[in-house]
Backbone as CSV, one residue per row, in Angstrom:
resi,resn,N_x,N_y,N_z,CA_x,CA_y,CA_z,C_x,C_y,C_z
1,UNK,20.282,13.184,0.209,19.001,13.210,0.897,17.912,12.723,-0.049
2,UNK,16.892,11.962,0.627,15.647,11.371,-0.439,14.504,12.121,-0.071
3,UNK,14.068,12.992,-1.107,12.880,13.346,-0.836,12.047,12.228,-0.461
4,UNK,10.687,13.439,-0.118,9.199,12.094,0.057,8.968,11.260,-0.925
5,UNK,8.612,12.338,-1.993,7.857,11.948,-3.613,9.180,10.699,-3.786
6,UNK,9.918,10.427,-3.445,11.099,9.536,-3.984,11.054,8.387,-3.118
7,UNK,10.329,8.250,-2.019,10.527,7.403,-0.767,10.054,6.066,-1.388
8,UNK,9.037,6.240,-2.554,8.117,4.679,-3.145,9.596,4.275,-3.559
9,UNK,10.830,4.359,-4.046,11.742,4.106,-4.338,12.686,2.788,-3.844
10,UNK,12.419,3.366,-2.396,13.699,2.973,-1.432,12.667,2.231,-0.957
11,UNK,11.540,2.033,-0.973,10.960,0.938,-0.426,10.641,-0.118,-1.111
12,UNK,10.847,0.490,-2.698,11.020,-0.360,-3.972,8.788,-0.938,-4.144
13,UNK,7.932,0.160,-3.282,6.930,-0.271,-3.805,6.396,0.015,-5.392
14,UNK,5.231,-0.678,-5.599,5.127,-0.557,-7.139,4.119,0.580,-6.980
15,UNK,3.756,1.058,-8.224,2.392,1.582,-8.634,1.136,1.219,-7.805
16,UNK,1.083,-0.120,-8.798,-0.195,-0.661,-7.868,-0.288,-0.795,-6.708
17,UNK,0.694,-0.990,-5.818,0.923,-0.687,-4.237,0.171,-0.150,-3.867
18,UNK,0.663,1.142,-4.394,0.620,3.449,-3.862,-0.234,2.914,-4.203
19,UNK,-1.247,2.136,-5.192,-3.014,2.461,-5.606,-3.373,2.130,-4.574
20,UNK,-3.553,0.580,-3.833,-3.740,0.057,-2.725,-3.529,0.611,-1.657
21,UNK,-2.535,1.047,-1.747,-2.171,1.574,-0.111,-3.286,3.399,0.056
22,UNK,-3.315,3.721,-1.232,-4.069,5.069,-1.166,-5.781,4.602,-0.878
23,UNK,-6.371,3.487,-1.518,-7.520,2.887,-1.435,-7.759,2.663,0.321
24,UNK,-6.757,1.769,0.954,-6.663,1.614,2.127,-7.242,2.560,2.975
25,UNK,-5.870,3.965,2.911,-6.076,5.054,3.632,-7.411,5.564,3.204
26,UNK,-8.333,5.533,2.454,-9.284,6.188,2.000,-10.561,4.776,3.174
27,UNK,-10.442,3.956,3.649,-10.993,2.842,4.079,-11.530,1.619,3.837
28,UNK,-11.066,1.814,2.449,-11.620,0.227,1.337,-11.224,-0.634,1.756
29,UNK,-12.020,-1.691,2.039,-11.451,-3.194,2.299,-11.406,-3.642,1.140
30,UNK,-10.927,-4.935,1.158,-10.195,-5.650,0.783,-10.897,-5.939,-0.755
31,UNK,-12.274,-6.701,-0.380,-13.150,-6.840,-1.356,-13.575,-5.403,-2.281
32,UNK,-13.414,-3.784,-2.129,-14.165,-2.856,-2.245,-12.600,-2.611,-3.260
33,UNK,-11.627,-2.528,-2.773,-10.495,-2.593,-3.526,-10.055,-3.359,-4.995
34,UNK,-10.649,-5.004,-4.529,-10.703,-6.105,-5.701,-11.779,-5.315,-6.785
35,UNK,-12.887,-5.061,-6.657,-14.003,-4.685,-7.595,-13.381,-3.224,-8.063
36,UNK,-12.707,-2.819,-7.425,-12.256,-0.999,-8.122,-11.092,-1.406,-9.248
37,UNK,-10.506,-2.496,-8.829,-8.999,-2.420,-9.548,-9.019,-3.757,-10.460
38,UNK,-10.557,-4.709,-10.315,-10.675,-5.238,-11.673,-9.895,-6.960,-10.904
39,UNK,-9.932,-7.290,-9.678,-8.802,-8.143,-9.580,-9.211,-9.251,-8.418
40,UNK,-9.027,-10.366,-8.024,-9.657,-11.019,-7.208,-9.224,-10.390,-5.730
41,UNK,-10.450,-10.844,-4.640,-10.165,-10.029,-3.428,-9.046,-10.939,-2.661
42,UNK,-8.317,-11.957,-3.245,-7.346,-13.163,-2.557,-5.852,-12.283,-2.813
43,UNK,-6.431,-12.159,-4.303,-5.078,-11.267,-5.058,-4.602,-9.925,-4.107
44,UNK,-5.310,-9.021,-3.503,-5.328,-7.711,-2.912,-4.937,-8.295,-1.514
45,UNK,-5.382,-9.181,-1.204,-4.562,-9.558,0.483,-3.337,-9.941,0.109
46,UNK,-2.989,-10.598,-0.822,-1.464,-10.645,-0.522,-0.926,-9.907,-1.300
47,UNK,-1.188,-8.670,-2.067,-0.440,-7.754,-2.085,-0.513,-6.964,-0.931
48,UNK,-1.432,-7.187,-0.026,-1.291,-6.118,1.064,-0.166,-6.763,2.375
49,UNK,-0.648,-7.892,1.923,0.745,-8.392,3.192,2.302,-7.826,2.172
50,UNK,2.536,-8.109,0.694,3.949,-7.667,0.319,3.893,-6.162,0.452
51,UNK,3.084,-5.781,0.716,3.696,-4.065,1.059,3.767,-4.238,2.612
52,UNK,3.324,-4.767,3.532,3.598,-4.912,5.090,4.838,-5.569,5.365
53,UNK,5.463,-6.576,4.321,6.300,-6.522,4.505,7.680,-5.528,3.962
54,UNK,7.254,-5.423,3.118,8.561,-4.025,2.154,8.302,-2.366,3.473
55,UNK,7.019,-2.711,3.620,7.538,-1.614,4.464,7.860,-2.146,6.214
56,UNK,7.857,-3.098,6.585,7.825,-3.463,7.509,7.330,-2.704,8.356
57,UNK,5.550,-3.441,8.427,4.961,-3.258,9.302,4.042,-4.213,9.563
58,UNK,3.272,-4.340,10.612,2.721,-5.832,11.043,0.978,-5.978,10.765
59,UNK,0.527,-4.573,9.549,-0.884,-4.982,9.433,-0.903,-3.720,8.662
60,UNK,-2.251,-3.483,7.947,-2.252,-2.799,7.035,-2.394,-1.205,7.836
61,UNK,-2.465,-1.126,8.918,-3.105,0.209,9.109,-2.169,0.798,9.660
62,UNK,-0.619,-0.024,10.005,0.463,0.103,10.082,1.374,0.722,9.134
63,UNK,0.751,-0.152,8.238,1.827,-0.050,6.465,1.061,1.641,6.033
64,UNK,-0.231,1.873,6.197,-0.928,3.464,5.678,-0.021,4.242,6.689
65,UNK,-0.402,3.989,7.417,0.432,5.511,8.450,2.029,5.415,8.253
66,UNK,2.705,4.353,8.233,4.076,4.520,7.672,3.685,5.263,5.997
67,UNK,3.544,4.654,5.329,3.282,4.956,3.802,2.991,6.725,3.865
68,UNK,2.179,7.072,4.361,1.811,8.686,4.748,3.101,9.370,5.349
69,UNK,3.559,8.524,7.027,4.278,9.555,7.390,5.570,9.646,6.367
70,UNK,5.724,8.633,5.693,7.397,8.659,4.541,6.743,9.109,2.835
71,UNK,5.754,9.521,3.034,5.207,10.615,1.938,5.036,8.939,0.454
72,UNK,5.134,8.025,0.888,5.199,7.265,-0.393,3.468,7.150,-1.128
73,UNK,2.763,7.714,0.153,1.133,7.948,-0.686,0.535,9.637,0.094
């Protein structure tokens, strides 16, 4: 059995993901995200599409509520 705390695992997201994906759920766009984490706001969209796809889901607000309900943030 896989715990929650273990679920970033099996979805093989990174760190910086869970940062993003926790920024998300909190309501940061895209640009509000780039200026927190030091990084261009081009860079943060397509990490947000590779976590929509690792978790397969079809938009970011998809990928938070999966990410929550499988405990990976």
């Amino acid at each position: 059995m896989i715990f929650k705390k273990e679920m970033h695992k099996t979805y093989n997201t990174t760190d910086q993901e869970r940062k993003i994906l926790d920024f998300l759920s909190n309501g940061f766009t895209a640009i509000n995200i780039a200026n927190k984490m030091n990084l261009a706001e081009q860079t943060i969209k397509n990490k947000v599409q590779m976590i929509c796809l690792k978790l397969d889901s079809s938009n970011r607000t998809e990928a938070v509520a999966k990410a929550i309900r499988l405990g990976i943030i």
